[in-house]
N, CA, C and O atoms as a Tripos MOL2 file, in Angstrom:
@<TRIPOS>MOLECULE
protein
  260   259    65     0     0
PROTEIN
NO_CHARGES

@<TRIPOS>ATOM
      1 N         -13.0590    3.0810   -5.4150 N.3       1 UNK1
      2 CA        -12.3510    1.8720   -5.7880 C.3       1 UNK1
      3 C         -10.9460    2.2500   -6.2720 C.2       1 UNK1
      4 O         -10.6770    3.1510   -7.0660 O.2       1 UNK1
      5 N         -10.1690    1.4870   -5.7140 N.am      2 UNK2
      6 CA         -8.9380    1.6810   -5.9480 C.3       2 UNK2
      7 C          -8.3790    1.4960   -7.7740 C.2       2 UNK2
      8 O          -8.6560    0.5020   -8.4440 O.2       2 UNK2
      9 N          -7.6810    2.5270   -8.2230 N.am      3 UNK3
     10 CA         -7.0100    2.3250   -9.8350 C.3       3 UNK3
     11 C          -5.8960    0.8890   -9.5190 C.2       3 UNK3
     12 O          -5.1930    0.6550   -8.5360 O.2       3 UNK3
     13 N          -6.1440   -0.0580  -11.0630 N.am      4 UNK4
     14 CA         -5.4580   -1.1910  -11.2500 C.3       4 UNK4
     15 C          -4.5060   -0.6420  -12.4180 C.2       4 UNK4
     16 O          -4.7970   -0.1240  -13.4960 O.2       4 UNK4
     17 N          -3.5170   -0.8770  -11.9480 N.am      5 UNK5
     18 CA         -2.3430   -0.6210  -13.0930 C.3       5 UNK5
     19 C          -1.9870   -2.2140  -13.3260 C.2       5 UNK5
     20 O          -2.0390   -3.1170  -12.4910 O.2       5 UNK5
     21 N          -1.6410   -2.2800  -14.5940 N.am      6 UNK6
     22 CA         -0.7480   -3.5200  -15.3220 C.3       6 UNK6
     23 C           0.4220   -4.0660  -14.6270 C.2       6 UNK6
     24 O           1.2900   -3.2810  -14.2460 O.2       6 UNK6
     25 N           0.5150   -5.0420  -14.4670 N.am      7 UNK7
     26 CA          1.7350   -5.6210  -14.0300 C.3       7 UNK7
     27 C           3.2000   -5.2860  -14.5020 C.2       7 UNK7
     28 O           4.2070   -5.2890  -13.7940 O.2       7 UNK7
     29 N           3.1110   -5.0010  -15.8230 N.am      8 UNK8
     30 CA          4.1080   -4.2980  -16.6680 C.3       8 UNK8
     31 C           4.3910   -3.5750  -16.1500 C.2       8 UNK8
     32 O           5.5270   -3.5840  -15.6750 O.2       8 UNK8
     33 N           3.2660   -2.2130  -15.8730 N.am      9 UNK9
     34 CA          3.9500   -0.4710  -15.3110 C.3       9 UNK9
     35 C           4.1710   -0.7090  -14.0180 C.2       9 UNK9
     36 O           4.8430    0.2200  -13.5700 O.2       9 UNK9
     37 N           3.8690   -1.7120  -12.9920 N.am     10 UNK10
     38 CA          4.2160   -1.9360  -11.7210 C.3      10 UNK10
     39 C           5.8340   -2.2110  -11.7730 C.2      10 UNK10
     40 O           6.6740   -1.5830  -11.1290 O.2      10 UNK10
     41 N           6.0850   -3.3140  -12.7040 N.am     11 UNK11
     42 CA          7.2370   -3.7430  -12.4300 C.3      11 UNK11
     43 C           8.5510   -3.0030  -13.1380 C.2      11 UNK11
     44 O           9.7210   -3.1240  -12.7720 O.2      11 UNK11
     45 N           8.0190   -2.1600  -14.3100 N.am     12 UNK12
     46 CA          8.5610   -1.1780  -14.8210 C.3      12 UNK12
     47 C           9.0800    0.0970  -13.8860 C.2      12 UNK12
     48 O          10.1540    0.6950  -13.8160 O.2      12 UNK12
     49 N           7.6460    0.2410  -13.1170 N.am     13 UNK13
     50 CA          8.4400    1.1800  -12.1460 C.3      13 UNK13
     51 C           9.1490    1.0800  -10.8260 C.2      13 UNK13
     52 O           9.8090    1.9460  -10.2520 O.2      13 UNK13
     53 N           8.8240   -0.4080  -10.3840 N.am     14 UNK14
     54 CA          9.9100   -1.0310   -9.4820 C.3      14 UNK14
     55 C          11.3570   -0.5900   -9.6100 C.2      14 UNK14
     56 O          12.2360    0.0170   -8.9970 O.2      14 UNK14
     57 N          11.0610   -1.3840  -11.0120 N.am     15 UNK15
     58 CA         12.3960   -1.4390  -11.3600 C.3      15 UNK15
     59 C          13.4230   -0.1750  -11.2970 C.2      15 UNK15
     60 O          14.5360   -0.1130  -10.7740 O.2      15 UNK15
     61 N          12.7090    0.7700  -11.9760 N.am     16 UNK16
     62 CA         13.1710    2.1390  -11.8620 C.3      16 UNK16
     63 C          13.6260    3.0550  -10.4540 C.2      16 UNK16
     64 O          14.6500    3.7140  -10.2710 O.2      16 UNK16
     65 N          12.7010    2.8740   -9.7400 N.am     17 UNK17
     66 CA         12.7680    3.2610   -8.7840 C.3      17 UNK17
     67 C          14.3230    2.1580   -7.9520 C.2      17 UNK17
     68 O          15.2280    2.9220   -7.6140 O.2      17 UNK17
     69 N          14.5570    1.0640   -7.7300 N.am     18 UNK18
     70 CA         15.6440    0.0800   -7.2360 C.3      18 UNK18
     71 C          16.8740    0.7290   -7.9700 C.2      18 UNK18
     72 O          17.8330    1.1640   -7.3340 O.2      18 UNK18
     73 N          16.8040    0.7670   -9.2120 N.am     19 UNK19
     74 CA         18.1610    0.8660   -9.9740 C.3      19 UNK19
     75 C          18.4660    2.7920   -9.4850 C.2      19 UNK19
     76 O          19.5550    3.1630   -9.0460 O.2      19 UNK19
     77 N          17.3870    3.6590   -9.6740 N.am     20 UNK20
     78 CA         18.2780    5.1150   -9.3780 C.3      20 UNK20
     79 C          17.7780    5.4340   -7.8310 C.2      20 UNK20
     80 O          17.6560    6.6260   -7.5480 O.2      20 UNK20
     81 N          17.4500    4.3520   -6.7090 N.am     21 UNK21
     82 CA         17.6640    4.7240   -5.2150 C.3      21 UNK21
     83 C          19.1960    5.4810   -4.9950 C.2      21 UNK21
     84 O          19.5180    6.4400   -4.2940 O.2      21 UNK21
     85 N          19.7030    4.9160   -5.5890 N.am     22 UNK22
     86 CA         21.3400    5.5350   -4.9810 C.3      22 UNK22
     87 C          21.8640    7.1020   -5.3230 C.2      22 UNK22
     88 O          22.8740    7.6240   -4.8530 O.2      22 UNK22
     89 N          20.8760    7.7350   -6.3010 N.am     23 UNK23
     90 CA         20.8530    8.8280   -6.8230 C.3      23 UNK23
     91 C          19.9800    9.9220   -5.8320 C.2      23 UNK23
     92 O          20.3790   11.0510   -5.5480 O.2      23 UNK23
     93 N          19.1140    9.5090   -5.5240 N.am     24 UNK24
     94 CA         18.3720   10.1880   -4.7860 C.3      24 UNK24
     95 C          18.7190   10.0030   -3.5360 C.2      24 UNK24
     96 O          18.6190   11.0210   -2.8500 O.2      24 UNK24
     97 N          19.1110    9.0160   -2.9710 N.am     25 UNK25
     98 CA         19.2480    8.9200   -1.4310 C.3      25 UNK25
     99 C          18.4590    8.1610   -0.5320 C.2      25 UNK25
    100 O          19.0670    7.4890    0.3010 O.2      25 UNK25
    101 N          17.2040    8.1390   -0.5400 N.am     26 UNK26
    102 CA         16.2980    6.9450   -0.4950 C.3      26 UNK26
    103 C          15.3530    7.0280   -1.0830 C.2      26 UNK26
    104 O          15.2080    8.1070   -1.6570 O.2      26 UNK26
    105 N          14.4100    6.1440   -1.2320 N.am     27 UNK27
    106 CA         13.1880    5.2790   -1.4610 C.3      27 UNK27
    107 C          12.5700    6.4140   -1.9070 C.2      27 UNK27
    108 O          12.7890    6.9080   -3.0130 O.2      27 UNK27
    109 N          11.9280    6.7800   -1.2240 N.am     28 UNK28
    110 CA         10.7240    8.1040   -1.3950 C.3      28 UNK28
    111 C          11.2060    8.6050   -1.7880 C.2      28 UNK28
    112 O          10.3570    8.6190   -2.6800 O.2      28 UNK28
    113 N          12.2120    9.4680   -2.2860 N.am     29 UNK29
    114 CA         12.9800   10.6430   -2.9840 C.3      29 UNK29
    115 C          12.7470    9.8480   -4.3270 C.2      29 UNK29
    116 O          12.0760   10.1080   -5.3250 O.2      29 UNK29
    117 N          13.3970    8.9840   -4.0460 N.am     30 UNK30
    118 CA         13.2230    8.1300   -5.7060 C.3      30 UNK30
    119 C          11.7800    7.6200   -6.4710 C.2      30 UNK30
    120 O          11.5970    7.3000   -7.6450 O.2      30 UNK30
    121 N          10.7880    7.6790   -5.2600 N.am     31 UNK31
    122 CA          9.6500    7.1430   -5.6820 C.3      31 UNK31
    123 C           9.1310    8.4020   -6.3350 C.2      31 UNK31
    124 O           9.0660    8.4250   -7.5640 O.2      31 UNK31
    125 N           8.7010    9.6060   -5.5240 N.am     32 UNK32
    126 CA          8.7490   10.9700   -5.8700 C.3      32 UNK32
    127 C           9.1710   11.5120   -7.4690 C.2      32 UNK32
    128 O           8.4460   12.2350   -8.1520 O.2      32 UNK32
    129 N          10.6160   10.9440   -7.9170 N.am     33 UNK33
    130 CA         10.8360   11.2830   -8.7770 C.3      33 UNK33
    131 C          10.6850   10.2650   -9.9270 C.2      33 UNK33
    132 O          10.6350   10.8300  -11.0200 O.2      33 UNK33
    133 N          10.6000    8.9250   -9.9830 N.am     34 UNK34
    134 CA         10.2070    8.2520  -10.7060 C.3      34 UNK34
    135 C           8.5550    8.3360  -10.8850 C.2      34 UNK34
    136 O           8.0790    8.6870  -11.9650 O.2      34 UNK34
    137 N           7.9800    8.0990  -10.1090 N.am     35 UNK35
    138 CA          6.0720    8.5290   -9.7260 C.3      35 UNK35
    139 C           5.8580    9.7330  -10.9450 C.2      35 UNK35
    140 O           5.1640    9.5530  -11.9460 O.2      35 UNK35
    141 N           6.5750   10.9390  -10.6490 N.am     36 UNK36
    142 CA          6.1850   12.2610  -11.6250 C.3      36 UNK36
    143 C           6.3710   12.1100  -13.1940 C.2      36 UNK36
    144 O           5.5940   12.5250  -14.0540 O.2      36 UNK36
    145 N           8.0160   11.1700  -13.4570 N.am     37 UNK37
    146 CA          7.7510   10.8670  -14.5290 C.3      37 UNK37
    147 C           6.6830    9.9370  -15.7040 C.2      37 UNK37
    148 O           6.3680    9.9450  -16.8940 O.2      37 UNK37
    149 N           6.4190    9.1860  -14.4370 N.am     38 UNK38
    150 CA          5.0110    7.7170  -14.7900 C.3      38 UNK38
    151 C           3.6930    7.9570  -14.3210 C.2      38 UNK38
    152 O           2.7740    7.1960  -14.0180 O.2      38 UNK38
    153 N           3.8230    9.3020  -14.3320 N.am     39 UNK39
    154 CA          2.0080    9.9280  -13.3570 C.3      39 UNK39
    155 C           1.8230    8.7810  -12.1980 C.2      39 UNK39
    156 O           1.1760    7.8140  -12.5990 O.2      39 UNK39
    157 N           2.1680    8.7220  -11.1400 N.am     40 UNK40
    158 CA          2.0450    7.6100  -10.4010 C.3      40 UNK40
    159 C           2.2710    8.5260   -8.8890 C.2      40 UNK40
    160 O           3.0030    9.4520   -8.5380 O.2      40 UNK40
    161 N           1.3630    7.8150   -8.3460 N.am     41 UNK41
    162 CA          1.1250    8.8150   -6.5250 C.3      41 UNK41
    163 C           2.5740    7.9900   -6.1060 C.2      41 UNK41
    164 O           2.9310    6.8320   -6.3220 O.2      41 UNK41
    165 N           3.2230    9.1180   -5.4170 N.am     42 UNK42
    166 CA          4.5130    8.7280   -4.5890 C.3      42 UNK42
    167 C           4.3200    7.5260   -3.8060 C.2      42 UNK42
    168 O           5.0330    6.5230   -3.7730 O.2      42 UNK42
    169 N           3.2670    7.7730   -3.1900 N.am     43 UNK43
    170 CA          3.0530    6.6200   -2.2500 C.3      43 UNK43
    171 C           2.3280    5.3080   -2.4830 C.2      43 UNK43
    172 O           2.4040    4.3570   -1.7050 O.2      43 UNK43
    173 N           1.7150    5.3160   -3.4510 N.am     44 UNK44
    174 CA          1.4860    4.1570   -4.3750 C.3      44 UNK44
    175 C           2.8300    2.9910   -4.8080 C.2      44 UNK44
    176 O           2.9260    1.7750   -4.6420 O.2      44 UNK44
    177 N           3.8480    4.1160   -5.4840 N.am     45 UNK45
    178 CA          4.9650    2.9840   -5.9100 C.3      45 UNK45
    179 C           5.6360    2.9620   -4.4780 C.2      45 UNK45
    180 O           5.8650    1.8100   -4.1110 O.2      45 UNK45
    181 N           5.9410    3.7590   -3.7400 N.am     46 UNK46
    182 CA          6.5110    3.0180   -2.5280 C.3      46 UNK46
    183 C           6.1040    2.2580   -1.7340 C.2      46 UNK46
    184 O           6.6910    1.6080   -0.8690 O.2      46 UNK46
    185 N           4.9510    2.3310   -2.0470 N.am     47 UNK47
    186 CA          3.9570    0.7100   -1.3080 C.3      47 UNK47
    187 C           4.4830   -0.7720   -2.5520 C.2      47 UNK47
    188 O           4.7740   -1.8930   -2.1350 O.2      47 UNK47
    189 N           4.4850   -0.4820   -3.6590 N.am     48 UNK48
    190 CA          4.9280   -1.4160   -4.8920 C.3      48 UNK48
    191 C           6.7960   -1.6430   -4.2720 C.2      48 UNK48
    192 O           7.1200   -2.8000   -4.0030 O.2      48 UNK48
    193 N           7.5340   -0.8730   -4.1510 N.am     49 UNK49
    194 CA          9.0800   -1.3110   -4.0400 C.3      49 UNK49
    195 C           9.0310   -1.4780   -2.5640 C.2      49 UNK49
    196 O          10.2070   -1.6730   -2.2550 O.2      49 UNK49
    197 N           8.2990   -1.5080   -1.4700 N.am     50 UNK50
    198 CA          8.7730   -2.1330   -0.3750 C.3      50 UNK50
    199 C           7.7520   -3.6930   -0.7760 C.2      50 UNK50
    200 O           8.7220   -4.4490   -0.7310 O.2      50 UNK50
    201 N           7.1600   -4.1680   -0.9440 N.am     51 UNK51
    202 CA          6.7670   -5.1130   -1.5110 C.3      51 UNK51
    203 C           7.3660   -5.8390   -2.0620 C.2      51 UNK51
    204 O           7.3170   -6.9860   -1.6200 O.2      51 UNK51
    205 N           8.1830   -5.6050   -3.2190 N.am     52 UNK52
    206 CA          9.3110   -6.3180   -4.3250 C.3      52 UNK52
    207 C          10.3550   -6.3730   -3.4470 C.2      52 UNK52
    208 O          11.1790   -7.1780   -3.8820 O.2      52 UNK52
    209 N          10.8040   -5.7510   -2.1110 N.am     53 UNK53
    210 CA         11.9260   -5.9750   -1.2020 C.3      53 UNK53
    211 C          11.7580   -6.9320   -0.5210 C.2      53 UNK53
    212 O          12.7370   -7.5700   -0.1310 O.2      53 UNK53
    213 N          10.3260   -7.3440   -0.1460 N.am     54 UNK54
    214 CA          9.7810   -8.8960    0.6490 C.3      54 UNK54
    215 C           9.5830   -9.5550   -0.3570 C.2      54 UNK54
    216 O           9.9940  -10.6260    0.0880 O.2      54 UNK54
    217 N           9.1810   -9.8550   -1.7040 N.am     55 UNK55
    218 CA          8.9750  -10.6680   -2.4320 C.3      55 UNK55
    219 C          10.3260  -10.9460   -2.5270 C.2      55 UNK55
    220 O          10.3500  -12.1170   -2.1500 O.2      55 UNK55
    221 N          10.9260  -10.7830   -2.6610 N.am     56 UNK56
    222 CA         12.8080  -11.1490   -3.2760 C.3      56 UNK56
    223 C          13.2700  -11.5880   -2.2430 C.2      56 UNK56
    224 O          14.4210  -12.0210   -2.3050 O.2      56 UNK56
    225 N          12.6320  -11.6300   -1.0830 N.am     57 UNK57
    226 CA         13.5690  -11.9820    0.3820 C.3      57 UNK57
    227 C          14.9510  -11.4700    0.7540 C.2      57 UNK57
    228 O          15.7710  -12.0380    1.4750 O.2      57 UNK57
    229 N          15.0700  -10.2680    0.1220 N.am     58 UNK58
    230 CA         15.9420   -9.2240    0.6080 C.3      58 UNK58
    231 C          15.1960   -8.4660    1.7520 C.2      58 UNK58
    232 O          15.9710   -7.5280    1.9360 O.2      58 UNK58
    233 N          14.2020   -8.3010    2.6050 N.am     59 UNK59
    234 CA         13.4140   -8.0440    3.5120 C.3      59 UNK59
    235 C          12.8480   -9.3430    4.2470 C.2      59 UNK59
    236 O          12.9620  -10.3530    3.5530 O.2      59 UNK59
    237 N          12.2610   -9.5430    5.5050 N.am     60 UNK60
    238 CA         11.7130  -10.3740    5.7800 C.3      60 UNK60
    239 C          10.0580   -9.5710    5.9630 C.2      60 UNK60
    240 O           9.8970   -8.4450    6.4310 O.2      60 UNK60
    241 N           8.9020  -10.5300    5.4380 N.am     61 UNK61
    242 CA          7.2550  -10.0390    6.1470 C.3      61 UNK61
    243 C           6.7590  -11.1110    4.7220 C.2      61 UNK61
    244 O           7.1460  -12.0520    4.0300 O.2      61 UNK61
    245 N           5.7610  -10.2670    4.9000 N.am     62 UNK62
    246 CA          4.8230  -11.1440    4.1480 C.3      62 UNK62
    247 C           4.5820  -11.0690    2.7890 C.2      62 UNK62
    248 O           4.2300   -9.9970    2.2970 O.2      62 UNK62
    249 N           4.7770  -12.4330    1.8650 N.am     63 UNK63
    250 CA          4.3230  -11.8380    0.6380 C.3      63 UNK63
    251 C           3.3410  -11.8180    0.5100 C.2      63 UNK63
    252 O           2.7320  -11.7280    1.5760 O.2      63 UNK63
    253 N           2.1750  -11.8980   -1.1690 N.am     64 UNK64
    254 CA          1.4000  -11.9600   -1.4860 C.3      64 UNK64
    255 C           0.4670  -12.8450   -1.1890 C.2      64 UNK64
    256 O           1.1160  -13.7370   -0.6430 O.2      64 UNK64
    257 N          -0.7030  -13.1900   -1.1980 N.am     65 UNK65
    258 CA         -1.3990  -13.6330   -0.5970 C.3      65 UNK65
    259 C          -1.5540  -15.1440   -0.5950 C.2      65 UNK65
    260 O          -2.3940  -15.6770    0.1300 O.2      65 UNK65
@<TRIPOS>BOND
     1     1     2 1
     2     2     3 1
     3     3     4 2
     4     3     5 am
     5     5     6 1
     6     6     7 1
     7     7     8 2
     8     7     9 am
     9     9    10 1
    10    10    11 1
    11    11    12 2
    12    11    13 am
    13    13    14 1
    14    14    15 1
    15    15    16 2
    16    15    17 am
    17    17    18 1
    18    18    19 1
    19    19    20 2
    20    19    21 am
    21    21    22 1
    22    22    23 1
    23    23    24 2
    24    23    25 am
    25    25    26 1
    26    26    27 1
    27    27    28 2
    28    27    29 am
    29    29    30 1
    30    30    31 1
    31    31    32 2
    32    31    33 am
    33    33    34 1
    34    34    35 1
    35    35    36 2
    36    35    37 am
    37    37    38 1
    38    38    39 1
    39    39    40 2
    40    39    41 am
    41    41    42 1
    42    42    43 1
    43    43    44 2
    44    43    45 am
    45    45    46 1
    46    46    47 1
    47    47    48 2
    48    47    49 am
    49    49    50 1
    50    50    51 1
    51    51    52 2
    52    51    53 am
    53    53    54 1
    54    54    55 1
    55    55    56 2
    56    55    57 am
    57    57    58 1
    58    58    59 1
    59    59    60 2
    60    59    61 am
    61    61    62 1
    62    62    63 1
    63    63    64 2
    64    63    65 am
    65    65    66 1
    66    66    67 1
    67    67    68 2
    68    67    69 am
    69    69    70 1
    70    70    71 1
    71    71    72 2
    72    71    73 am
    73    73    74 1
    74    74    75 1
    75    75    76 2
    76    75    77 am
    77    77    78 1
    78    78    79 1
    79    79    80 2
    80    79    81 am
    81    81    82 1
    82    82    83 1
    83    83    84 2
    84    83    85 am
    85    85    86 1
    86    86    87 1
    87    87    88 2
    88    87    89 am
    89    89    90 1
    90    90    91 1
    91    91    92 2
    92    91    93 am
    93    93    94 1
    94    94    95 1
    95    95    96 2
    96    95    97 am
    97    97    98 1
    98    98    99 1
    99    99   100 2
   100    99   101 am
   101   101   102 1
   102   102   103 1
   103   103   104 2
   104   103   105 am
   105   105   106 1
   106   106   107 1
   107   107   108 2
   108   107   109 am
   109   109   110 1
   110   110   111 1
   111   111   112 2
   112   111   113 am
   113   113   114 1
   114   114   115 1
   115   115   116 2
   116   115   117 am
   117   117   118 1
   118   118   119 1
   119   119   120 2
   120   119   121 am
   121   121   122 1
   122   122   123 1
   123   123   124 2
   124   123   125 am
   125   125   126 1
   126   126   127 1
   127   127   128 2
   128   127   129 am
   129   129   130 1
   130   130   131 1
   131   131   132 2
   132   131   133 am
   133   133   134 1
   134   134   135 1
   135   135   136 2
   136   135   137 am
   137   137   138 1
   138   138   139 1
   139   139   140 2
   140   139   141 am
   141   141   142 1
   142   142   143 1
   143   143   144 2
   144   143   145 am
   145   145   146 1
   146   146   147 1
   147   147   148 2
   148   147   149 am
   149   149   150 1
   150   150   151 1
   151   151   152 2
   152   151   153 am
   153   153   154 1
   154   154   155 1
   155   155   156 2
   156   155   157 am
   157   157   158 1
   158   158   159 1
   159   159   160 2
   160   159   161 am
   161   161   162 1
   162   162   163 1
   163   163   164 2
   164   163   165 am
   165   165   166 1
   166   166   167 1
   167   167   168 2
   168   167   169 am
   169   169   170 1
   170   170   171 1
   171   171   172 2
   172   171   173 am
   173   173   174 1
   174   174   175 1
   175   175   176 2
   176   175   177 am
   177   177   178 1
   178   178   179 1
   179   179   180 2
   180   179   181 am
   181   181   182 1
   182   182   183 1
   183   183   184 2
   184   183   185 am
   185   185   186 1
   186   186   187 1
   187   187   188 2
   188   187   189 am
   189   189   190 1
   190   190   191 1
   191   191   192 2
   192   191   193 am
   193   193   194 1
   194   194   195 1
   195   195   196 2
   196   195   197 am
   197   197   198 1
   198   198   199 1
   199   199   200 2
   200   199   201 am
   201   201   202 1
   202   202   203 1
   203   203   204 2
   204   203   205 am
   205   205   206 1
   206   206   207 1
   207   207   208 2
   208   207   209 am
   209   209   210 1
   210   210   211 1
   211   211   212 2
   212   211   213 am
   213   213   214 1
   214   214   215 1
   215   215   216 2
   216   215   217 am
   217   217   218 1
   218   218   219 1
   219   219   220 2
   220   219   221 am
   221   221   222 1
   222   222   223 1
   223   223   224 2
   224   223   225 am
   225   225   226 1
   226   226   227 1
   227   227   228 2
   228   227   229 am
   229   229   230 1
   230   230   231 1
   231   231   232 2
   232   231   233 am
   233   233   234 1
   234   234   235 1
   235   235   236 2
   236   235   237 am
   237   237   238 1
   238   238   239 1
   239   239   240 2
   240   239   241 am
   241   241   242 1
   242   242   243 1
   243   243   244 2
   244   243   245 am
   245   245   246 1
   246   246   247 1
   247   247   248 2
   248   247   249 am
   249   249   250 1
   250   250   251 1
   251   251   252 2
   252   251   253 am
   253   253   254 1
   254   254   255 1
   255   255   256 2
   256   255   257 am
   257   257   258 1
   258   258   259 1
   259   259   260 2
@<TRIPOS>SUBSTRUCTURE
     1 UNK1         2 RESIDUE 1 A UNK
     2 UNK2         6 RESIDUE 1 A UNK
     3 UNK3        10 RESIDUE 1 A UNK
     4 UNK4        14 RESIDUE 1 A UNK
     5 UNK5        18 RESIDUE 1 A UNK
     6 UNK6        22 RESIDUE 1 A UNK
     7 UNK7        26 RESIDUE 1 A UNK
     8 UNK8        30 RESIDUE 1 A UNK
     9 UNK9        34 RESIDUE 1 A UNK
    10 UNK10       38 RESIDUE 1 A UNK
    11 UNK11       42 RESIDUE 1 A UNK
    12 UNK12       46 RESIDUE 1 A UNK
    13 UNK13       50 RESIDUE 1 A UNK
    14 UNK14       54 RESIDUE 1 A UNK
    15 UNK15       58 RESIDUE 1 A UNK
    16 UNK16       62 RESIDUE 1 A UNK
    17 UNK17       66 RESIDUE 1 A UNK
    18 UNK18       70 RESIDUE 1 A UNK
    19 UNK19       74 RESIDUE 1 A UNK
    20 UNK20       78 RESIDUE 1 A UNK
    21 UNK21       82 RESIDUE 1 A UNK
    22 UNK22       86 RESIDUE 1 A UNK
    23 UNK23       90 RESIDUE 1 A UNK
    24 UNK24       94 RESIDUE 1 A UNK
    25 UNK25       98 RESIDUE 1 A UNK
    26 UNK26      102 RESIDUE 1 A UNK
    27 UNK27      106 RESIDUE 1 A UNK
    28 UNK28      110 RESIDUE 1 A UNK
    29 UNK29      114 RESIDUE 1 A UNK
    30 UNK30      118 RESIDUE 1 A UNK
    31 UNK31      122 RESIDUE 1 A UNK
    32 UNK32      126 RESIDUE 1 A UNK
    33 UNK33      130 RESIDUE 1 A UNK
    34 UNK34      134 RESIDUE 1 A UNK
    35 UNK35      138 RESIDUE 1 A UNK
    36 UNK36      142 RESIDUE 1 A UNK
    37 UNK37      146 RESIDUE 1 A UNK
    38 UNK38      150 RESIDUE 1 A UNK
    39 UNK39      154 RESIDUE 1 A UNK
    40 UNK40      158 RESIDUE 1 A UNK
    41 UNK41      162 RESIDUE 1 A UNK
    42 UNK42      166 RESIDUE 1 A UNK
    43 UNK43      170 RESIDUE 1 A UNK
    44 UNK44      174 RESIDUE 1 A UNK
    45 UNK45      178 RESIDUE 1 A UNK
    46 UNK46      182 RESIDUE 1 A UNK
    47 UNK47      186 RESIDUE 1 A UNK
    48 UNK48      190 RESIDUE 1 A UNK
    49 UNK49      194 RESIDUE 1 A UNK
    50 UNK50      198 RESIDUE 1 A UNK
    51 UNK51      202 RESIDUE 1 A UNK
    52 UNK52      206 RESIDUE 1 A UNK
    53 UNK53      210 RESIDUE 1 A UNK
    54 UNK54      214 RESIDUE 1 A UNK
    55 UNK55      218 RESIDUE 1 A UNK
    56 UNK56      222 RESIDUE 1 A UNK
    57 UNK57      226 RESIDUE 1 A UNK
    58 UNK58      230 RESIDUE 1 A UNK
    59 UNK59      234 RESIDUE 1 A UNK
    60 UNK60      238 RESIDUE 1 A UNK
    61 UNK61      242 RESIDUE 1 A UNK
    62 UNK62      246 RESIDUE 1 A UNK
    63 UNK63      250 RESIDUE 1 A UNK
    64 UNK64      254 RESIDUE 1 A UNK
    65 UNK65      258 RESIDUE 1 A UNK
């Protein structure tokens, strides 16, 4: 069964990850390094910030359910 994190540390680390993309270069570099600081699988929050890129309709697909 998949781990449930709080909506808080989701959007906490959204956030983190959006604001220092430009430092790293892209997404995954940034997820990578935000993830290590928040114990969080790389690919976990980059599944969370391409998500918040369709929720905001700065992306087009699908939101939430």
């Amino acid at each position: 069964m998949p781990k449930r994190y709080p909506v808080e540390v989701k959007d906490r680390a959204v956030r983190m990850v959006r604001d220092d993309e430009g430092d790293y270069g892209s997404v995954t570099a940034a997820c990578v390094a935000v993830g290590g600081q928040l114990g969080l699988a790389r690919e976990t929050l980059r599944r969370w910030v391409e998500q918040a890129v369709v929720d905001d309709g700065t992306r087009p697909g699908v939101g939430p359910g």
